[in-house]
DRENPA-3360 file (N, C-alpha, C; in nm, 2 decimals, always signed):
BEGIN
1 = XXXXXXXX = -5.37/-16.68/+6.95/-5.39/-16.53/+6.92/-5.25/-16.46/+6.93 ~ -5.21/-16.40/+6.86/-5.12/-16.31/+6.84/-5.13/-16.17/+6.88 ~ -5.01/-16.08/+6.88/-5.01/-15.91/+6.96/-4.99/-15.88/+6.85 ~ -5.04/-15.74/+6.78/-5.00/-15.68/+6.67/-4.87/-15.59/+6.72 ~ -4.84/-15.55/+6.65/-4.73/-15.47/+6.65/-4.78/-15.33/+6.59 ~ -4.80/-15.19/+6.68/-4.81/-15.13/+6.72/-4.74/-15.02/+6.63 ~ -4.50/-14.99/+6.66/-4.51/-14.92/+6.60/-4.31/-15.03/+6.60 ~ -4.24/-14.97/+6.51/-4.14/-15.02/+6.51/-3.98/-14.95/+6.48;
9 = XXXXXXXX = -3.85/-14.95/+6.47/-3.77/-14.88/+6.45/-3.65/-14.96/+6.45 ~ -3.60/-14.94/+6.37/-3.47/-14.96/+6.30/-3.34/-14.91/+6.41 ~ -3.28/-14.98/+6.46/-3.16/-15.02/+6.58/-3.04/-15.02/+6.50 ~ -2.91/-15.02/+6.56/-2.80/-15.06/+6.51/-2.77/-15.20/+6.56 ~ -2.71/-15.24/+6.43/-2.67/-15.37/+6.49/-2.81/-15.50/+6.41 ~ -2.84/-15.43/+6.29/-2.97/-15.44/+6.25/-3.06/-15.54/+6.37 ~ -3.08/-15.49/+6.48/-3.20/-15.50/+6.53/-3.32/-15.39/+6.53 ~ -3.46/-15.46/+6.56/-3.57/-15.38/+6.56/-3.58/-15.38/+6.71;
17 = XXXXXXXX = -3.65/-15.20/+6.72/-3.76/-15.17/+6.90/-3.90/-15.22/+6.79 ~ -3.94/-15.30/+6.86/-4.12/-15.33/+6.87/-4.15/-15.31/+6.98 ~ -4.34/-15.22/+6.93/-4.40/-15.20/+7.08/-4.53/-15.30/+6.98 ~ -4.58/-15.36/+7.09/-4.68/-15.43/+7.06/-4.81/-15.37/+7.07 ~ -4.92/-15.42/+7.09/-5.04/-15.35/+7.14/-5.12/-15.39/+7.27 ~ -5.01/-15.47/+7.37/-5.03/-15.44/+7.49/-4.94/-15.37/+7.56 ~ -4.90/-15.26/+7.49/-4.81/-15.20/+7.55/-4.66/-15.23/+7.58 ~ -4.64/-15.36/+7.57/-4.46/-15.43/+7.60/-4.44/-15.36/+7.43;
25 = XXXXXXXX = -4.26/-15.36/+7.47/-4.14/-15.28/+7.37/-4.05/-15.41/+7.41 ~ -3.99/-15.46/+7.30/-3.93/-15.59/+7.30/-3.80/-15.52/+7.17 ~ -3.71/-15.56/+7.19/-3.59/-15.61/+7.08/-3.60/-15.71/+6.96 ~ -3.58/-15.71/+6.91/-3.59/-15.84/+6.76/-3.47/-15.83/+6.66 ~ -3.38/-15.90/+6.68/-3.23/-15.89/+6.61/-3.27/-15.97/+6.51 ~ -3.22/-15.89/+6.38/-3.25/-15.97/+6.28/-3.10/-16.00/+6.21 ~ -3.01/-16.01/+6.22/-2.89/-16.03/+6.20/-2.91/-16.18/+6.19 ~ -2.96/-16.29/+6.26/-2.94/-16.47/+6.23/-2.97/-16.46/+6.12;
33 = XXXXXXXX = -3.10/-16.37/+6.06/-3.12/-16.42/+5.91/-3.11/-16.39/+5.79 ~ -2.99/-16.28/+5.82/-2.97/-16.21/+5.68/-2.86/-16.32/+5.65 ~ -2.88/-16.44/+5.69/-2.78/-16.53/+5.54/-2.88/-16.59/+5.47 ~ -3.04/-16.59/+5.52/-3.14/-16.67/+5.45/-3.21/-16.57/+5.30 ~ -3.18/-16.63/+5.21/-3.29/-16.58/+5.08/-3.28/-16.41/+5.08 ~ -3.40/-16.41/+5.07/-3.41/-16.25/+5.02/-3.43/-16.17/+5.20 ~ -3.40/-16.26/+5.31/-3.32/-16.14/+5.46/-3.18/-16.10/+5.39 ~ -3.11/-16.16/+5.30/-2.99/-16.13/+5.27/-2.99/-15.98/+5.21;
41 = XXXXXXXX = -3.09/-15.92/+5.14/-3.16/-15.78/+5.09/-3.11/-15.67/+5.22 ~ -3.14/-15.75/+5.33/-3.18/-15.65/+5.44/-3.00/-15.61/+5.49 ~ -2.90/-15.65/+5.46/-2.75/-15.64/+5.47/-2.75/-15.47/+5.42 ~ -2.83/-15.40/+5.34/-2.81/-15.31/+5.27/-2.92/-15.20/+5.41 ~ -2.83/-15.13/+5.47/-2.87/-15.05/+5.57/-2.98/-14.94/+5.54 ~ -2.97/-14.93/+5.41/-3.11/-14.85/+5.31/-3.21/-14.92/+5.30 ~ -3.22/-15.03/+5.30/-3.31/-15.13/+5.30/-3.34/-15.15/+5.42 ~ -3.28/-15.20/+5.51/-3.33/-15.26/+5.63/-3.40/-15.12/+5.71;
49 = XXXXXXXX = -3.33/-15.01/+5.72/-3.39/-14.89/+5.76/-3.56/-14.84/+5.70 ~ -3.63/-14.91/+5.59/-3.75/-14.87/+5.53/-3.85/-14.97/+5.58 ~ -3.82/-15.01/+5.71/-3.88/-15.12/+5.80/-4.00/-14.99/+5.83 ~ -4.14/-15.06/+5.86/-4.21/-15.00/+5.85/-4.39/-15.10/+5.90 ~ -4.47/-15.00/+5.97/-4.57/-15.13/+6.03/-4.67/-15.15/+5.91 ~ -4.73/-15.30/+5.88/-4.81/-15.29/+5.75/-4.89/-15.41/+5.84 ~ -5.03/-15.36/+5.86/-5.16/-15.41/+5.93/-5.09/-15.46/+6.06 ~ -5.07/-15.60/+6.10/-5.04/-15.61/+6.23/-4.89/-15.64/+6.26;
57 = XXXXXXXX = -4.79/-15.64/+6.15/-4.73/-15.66/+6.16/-4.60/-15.58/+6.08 ~ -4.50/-15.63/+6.04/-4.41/-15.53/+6.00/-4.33/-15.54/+5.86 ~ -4.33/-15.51/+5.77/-4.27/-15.51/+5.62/-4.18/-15.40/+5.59 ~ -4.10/-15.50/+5.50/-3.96/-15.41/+5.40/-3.99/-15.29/+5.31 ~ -3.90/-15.24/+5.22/-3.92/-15.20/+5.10/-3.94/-15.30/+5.00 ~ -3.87/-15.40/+5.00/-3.85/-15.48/+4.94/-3.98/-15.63/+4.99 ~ -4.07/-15.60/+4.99/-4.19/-15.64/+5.04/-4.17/-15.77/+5.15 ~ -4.07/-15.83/+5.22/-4.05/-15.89/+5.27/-4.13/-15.85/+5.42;
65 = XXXXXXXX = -4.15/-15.96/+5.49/-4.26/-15.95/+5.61/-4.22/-16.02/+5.73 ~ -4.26/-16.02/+5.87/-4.26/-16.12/+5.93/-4.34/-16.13/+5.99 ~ -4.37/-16.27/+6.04/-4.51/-16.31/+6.12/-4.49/-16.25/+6.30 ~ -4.63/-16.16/+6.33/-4.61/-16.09/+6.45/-4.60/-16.20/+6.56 ~ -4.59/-16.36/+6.53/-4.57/-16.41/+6.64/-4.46/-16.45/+6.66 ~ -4.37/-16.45/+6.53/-4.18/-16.52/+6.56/-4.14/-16.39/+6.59 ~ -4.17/-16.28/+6.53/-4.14/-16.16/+6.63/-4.17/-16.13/+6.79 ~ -4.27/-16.14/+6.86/-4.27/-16.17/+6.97/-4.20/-16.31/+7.02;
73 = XXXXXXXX = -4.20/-16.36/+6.95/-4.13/-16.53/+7.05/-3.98/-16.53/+7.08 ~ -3.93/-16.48/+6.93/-3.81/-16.45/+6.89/-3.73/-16.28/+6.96 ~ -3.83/-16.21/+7.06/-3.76/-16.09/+7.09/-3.73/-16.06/+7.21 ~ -3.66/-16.00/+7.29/-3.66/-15.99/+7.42/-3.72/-15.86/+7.48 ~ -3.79/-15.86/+7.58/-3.84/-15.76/+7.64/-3.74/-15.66/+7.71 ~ -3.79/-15.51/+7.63/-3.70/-15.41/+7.70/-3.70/-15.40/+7.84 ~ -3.55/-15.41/+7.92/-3.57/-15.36/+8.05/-3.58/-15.25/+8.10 ~ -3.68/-15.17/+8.12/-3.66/-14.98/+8.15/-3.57/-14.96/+8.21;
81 = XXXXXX = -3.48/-15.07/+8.32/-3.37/-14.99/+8.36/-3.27/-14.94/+8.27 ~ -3.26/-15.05/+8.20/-3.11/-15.09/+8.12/-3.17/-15.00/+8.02 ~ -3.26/-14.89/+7.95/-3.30/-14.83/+7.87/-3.26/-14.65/+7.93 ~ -3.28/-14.65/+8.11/-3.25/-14.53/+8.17/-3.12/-14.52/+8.16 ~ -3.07/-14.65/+8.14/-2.92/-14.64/+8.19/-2.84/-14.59/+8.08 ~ -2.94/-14.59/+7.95/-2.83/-14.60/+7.80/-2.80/-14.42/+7.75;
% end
């Protein structure tokens, strides 16, 4: 079973903030994959910024998607300190 994803936002550094729906807020850097296929779309900061939540999980402008579980497996959990500190 998988966590849906909740609500999402566009980072610098093209990483994503995901909050899930147990309430954890996690990082998800998507920079490894913009040399793969059409992640290479996502290079264009107009594009990658029209990230957006679509049922449980998260989609492009460019209809591109990812599964809510390589996003959680693949992300690291926010530390509130290191978030007060920023």
């Amino acid at each position: 079973m998988y966590l849906a994803i909740v609500n999402v936002k566009p980072l610098k550094g093209f990483k994503l903030a995901l909050a899930f729906e147990n309430k954890e807020k996690r990082v998800f850097d998507v920079s490894p994959y913009l040399k793969m296929g059409k992640f290479a779309e996502l290079k264009d900061i107009s594009v990658f910024n029209t990230v957006k939540v679509k049922f449980d999980s998260i989609e492009w402008s460019n209809n591109l998607d990812l599964d809510p579980e390589v996003l959680y497996r693949k992300s690291v959990k926010v530390n509130k300190k290191a978030v007060k500190g920023s």
